[in-house]
N, C-alpha and C positions, 0 to 999 in steps of 0.2 A: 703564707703557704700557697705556691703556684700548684690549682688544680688542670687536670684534662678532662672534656666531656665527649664520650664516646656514646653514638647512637646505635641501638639493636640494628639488624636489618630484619629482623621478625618481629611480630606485634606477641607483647608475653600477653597472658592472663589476664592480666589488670588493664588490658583495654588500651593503653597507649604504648609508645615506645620511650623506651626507660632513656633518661638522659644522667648517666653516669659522671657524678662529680668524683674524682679518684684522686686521693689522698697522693704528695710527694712522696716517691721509695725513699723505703726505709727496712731494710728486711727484704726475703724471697716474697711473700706477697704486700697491697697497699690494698686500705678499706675501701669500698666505693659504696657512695649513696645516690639512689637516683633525686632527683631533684625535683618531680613530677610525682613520686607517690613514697618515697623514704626505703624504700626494698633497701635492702645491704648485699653485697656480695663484695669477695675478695679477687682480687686481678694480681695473677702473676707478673714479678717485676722481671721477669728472664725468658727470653727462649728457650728450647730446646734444639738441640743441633739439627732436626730434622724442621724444622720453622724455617730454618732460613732456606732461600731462595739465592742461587746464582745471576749472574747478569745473562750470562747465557739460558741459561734455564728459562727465565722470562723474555728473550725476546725471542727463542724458540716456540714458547705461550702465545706470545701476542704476533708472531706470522701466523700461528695456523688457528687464531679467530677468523 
């Protein structure tokens, strides 16, 4: 099973930031367990049309940083 580890950019509750082991899709969502304190949550395997981003759209973003 090839996992992904995805890190918070906020610190939760428990004091560290969660290191997300997430399960290969299978289904609209995959389980994820952090690996640092076992928390569970579920991670959508799809976007929503409004997720994405154009190429334009982003480097319109990144001129006017």
């Amino acid at each position: 099973m090839a996992d992904a580890t995805i890190e918070t950019t906020k610190a939760p509750e428990a004091g560290h930031f969660h290191r997300w082991r997430i399960e290969e899709p299978n289904g609209p969502t995959s389980r994820g367990v952090c690996k640092v304190c076992g928390a569970e949550k579920q991670f959508k395997n799809w976007l929503a049309e409004g997720d994405f981003i154009t190429n334009e759209e982003h480097r319109a973003m990144a001129s006017a940083a």
